[in-house]
C-alpha positions as CSV (number, residue, x, y, z in Angstrom):
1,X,164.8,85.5,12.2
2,X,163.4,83.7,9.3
3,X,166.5,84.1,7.3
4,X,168.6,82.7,10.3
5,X,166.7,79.9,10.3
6,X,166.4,79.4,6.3
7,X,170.1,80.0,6.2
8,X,170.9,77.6,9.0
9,X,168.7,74.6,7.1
10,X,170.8,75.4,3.7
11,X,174.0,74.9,5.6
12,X,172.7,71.5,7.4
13,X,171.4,70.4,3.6
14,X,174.9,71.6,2.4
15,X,176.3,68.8,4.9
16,X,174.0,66.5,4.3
17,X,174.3,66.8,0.9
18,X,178.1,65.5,1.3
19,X,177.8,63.1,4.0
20,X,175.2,61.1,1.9
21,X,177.3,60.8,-1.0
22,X,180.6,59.9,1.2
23,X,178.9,57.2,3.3
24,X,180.5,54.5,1.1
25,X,184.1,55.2,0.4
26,X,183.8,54.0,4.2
27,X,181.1,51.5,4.0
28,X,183.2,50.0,1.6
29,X,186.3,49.3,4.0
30,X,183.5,47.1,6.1
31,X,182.1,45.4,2.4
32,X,185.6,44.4,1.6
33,X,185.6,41.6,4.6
34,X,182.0,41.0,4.8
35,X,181.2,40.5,1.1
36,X,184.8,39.0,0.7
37,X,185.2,41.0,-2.5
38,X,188.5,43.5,-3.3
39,X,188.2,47.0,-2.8
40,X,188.6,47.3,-6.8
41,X,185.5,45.3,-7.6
42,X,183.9,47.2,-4.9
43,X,183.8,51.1,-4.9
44,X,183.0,51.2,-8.3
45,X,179.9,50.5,-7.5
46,X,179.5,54.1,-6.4
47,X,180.0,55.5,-10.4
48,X,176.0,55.7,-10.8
49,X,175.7,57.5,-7.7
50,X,178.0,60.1,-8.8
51,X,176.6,60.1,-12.9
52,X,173.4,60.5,-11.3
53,X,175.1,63.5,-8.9
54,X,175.9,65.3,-11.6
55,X,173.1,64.7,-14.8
56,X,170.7,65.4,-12.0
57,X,171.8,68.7,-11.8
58,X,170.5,70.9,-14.8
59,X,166.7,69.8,-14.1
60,X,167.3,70.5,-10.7
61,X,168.3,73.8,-11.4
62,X,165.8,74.8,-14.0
63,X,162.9,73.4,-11.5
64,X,164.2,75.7,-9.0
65,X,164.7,78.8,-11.1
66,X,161.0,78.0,-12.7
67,X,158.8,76.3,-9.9
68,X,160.0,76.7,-6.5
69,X,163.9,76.9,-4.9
70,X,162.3,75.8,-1.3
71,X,159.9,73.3,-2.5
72,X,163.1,71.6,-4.6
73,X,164.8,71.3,-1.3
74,X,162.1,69.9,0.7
75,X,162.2,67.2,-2.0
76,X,165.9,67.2,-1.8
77,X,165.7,66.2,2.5
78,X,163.4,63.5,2.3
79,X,164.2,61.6,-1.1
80,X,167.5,62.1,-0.1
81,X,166.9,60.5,3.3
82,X,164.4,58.0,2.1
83,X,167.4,56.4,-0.6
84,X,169.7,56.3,2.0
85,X,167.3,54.3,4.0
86,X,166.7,51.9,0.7
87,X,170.5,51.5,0.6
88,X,170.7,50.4,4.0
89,X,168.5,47.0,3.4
90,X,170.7,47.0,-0.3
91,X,171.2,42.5,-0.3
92,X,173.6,42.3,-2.5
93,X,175.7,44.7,-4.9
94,X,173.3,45.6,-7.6
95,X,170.8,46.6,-4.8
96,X,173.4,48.4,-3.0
97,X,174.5,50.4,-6.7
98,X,170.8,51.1,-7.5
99,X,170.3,52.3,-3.5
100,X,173.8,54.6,-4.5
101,X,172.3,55.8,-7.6
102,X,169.2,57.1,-6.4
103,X,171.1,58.7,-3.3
104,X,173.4,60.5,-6.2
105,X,169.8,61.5,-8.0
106,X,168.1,63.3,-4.9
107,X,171.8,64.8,-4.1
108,X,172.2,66.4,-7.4
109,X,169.3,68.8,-5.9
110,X,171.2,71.1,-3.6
111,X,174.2,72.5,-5.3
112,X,172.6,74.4,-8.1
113,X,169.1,75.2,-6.0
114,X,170.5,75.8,-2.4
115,X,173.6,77.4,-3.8
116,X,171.5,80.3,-5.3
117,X,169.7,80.4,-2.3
118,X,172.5,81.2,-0.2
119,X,173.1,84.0,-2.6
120,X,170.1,85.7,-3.1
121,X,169.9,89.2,-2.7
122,X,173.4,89.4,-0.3
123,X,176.2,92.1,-0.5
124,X,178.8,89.5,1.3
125,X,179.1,86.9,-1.1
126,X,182.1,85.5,-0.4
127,X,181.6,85.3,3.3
128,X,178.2,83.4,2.3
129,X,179.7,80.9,0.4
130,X,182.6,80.1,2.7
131,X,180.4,79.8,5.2
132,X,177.7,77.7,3.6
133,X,181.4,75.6,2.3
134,X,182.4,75.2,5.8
135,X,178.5,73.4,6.4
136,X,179.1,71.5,3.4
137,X,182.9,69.7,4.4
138,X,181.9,69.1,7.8
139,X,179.4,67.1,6.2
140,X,182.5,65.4,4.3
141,X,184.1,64.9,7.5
142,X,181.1,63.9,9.2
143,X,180.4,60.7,6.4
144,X,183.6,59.0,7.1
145,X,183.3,59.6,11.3
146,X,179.3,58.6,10.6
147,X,179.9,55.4,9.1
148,X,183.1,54.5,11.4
149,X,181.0,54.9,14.1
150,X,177.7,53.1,13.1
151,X,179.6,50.3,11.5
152,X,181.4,50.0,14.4
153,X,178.8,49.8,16.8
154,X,175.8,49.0,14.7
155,X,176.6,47.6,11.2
156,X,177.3,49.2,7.9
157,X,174.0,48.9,7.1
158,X,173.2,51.9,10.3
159,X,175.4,53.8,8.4
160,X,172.8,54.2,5.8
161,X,169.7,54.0,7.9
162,X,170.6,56.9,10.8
163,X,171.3,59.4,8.7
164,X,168.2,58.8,6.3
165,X,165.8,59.2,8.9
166,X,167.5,61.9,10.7
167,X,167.3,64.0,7.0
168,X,163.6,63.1,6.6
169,X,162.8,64.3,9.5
170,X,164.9,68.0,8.7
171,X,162.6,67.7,5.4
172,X,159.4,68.3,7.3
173,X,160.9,70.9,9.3
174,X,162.6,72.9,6.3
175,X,158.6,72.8,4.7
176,X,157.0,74.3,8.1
177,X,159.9,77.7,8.2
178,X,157.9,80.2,6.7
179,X,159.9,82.2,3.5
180,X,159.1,85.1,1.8
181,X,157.6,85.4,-1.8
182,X,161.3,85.7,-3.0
183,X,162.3,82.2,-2.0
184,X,159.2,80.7,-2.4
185,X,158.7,81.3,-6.3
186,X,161.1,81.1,-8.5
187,X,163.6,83.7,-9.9
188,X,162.4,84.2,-12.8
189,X,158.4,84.1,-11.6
190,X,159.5,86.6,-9.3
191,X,160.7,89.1,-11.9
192,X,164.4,90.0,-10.2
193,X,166.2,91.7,-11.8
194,X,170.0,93.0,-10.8
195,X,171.7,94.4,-13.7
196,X,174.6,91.6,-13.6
197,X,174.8,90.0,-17.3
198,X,172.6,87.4,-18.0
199,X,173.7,83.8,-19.3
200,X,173.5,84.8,-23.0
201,X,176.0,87.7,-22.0
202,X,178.7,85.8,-20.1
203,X,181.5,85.9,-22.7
204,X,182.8,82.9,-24.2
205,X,185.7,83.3,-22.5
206,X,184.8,83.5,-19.2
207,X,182.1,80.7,-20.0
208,X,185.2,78.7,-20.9
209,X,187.5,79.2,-18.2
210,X,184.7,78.8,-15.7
211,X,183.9,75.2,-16.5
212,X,187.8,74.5,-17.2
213,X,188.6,75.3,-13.8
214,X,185.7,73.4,-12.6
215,X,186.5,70.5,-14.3
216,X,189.8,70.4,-12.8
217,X,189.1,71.3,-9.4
218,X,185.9,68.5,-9.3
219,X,188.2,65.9,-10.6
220,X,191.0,66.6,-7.6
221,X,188.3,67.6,-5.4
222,X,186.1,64.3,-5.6
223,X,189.2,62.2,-6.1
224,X,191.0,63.0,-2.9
225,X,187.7,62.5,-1.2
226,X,187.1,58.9,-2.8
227,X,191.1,57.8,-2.3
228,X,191.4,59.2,1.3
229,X,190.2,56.8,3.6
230,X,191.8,53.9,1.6
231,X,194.9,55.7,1.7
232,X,194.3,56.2,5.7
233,X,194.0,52.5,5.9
234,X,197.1,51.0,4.0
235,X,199.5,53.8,5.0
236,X,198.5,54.3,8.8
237,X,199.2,50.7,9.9
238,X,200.5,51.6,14.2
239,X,197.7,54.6,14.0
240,X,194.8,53.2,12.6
241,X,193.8,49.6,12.5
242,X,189.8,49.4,12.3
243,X,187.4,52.0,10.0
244,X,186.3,54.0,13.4
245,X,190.4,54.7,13.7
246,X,190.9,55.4,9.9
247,X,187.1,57.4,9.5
248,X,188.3,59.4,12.7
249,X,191.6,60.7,11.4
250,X,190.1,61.3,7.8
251,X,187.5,63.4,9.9
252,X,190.0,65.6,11.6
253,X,191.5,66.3,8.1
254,X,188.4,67.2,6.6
255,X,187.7,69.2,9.7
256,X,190.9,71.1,9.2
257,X,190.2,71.7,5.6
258,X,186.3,73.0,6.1
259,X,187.9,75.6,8.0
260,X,189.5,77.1,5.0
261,X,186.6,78.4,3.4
262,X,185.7,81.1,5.6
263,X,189.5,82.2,5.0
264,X,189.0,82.6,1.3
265,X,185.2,83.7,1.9
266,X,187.1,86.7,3.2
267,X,189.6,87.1,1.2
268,X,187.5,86.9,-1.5
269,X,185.6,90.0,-0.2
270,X,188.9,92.0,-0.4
271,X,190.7,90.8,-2.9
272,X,190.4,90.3,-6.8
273,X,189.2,86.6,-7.5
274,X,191.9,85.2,-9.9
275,X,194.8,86.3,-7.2
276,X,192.9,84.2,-4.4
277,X,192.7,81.2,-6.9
278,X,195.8,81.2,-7.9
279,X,197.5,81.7,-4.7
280,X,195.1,78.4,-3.4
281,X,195.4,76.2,-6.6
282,X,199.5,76.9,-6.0
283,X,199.6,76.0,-2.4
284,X,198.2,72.8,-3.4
285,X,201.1,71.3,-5.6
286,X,203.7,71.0,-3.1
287,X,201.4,69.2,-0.8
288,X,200.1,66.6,-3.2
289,X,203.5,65.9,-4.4
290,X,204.2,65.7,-0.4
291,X,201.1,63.3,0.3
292,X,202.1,60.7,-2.4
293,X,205.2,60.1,0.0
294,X,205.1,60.5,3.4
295,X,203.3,58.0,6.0
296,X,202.0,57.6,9.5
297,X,201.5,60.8,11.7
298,X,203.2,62.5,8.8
299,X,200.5,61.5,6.3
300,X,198.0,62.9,8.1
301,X,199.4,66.4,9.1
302,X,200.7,66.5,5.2
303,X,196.8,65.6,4.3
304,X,195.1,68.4,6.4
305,X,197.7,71.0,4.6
306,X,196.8,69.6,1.4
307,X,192.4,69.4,2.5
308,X,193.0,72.6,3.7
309,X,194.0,74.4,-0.3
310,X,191.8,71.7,-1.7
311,X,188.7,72.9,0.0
312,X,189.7,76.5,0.0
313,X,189.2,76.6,-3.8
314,X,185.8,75.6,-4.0
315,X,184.0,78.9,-3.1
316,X,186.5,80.5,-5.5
317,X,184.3,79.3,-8.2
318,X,180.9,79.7,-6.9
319,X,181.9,83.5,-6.2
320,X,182.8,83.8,-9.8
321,X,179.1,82.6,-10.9
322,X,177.4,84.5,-8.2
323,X,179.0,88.2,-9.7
324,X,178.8,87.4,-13.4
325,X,175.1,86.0,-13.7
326,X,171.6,87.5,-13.5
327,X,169.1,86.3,-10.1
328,X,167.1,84.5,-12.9
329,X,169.5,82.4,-14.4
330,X,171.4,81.9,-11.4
331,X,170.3,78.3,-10.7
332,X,170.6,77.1,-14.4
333,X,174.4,78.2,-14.2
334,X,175.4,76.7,-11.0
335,X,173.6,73.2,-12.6
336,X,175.7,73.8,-15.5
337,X,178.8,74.4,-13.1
338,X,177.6,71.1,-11.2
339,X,177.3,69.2,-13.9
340,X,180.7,69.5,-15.0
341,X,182.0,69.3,-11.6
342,X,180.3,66.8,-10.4
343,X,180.1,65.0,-14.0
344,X,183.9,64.5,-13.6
345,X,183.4,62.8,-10.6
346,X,182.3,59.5,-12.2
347,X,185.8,59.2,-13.7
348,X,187.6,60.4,-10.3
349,X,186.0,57.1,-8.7
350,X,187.1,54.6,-11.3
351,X,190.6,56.4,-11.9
352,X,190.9,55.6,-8.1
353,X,190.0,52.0,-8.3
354,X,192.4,51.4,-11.5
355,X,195.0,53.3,-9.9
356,X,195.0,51.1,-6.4
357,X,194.0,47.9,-8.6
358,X,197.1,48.6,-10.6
359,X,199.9,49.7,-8.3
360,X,198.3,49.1,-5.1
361,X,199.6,52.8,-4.2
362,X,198.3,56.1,-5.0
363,X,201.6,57.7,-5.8
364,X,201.1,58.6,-9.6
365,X,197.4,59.5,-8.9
366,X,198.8,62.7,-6.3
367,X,201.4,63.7,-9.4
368,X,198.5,63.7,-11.9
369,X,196.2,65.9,-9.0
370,X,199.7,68.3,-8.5
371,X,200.1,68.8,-13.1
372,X,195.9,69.4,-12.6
373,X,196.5,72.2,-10.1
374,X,199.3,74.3,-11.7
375,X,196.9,74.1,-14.8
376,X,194.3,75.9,-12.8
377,X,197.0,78.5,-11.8
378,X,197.3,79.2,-15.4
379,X,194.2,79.0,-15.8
380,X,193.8,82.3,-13.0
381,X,196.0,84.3,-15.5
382,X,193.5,84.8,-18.1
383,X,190.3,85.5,-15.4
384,X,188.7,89.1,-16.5
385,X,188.4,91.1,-13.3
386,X,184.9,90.3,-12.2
387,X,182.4,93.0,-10.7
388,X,181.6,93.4,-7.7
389,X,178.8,91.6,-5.4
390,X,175.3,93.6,-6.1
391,X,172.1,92.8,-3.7
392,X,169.2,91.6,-5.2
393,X,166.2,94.0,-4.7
394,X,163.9,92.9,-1.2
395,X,160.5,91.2,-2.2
């Protein structure tokens, strides 16, 4: 029962995570009026969040392999919630960056700490992850519908606020579910061992193509996410005319691309791992090139295709860590992987801005995402077969 439990609060964290760190690119729609500043000057004052998202990482990761994974996400609930809450009284924009930054810092916690979590000593890794991916984009979908809303009936500032306090209070209850000895230490303190290779024997190779397709799938990934709503609002004119109307619809597409991930959790399972990727990574070109065209109720079904292959490859990659690393470096490697991914997202949010700035479209920035995809298809090609899921021993 304790596991339920434990599991349930790394999936909520996973969605929190993610809602936290997408409050803004829908905040910002409200800012843009209020503030009477252009959405260019404007949403890049998210970057710090995002540096801090993803330098934030590697300590994370090494605390939690070294000290204590459950202790590191206690942390992770309530500075997480508290920030948010600082944002929220933010008077002016270097407030409102520093209140963004410090969100990114506390957020960098959960991927390489809670990630490993979700892993530890399970046969089912794939179906894990998809699940635990599903949590984490209905948090994505959840920002942009949680800040339509609150702005809407409260003020942009609620936005912030709400959610802060609802994730302090899930803080104290994550610290009062008992865990056994193999969450509570560390890893490494605990002396698991599973025979996978450790860090030092990952091949150069695979080390390579690991962080390559990260890279690539972080920067469309984080990207889309950023560009979405704006693209909601300038290309849905008759459906959407206020951010509760554009955050709604970007909801339902998130929504419809969450779902994906227990799809490729399973096929993952079944299947060998560089098929599923590059199967997913394909499906994505033709509905990028497709989404830097179309508009209205066309737009949107176009964008839950393309959410749907978008999300789909992100548990590709965390199954790929999970069955070629050892229980006691696992949390140092996701941090690794999460710094890279979520590294790249500092220039997905000003290649966003200079794109709109520029062209006042974001035509050429869906081609770029479309050439980045079929390079992770190639990328698939040169993927060693990767052995299967082993169970960590019970503590």
């Amino acid at each position: 029962m304790n596991d339920r439990i434990r599991f349930l609060f790394l999936n909520f964290g996973h969605g929190a995570d993610h809602l936290f760190m997408l409050l803004f690119p829908t905040v910002v729609l409200a800012l843009e009026s209020e503030w009477n500043r252009p959405y260019s000057e404007l949403l890049p004052l998210s970057v710090g969040g995002f540096i801090a998202f993803g330098a934030g990482a590697v300590p994370a990761g090494w605390l939690g392999d070294r000290w204590s994974r459950k202790h590191m996400l206690t942390i992770f609930f309530i500075g997480i919630g508290a920030a948010s809450v600082v944002t929220g009284f933010a008077q002016g924009p270097i407030s409102l960056a520093l209140g963004l930054t410090l969100i990114g810092l506390f957020a960098s916690i959960y991927h390489p700490v809670g990630t490993a979590m979700v892993v530890q000593g399970v046969t089912n890794v794939g179906k894990r992850l998809g699940i635990n991916g599903v949590a984490g984009n209905l948090g994505v979908a959840a920002a942009a519908l949680t800040a339509g809303f609150l702005i809407e009936a409260i003020h942009w500032r609620a936005a912030f606020i709400v959610p802060g306090i609802v994730s302090m209070v899930a803080g104290v209850a994550f610290a009062l579910v008992p865990s056994p000895p193999a969450i509570e230490k560390s890893a490494a303190a605990a002396g698991t061992k599973t025979g996978k290779m450790s860090l030092g024997g990952l091949v150069p190779q695979l080390i390579f193509l690991i962080l390559l397709v990260t890279l690539l799938g972080g920067f469309i990934f984080n990207a889309t996410l950023v560009a979405l709503p704006k693209v909601f609002a300038v290309r849905l004119d008759t459906l959407a005319s206020s951010p509760l109307g554009v955050s709604g619809l970007v909801a339902l597409v998130y929504v419809v691309g969450a779902l994906a991930q227990i799809l490729v959790g399973h096929l993952l399972d079944r299947y060998p791992l560089r098929f599923v990727l590059a199967g997913v990574a394909g499906l994505q070109v033709p509905f990028l090139l497709l989404a830097s065209q179309v508009n209205e109720w066309a737009l949107v079904l176009v964008a839950g295709a393309m959410m749907f292959t978008i999300f789909g490859a992100i548990p590709i990659q965390d199954t790929l860590v999970a069955r070629s690393s050892s229980e006691e470096w696992r949390a140092r490697i996701y941090a690794l992987k999460y710094l890279v991914s979520l590294g790249v997202s500092t220039l997905a949010v000003p290649m966003v801005s200079l794109v709109y700035g520029v062209t006042g479209e974001f035509v050429w920035l869906f081609a770029l995402f479309a050439v980045l995809s079929l390079l992770i298809v190639g990328c698939s090609a040169f993927l060693p077969r990767t052995p299967a899921p082993t169970p960590a021993p019970a503590h």
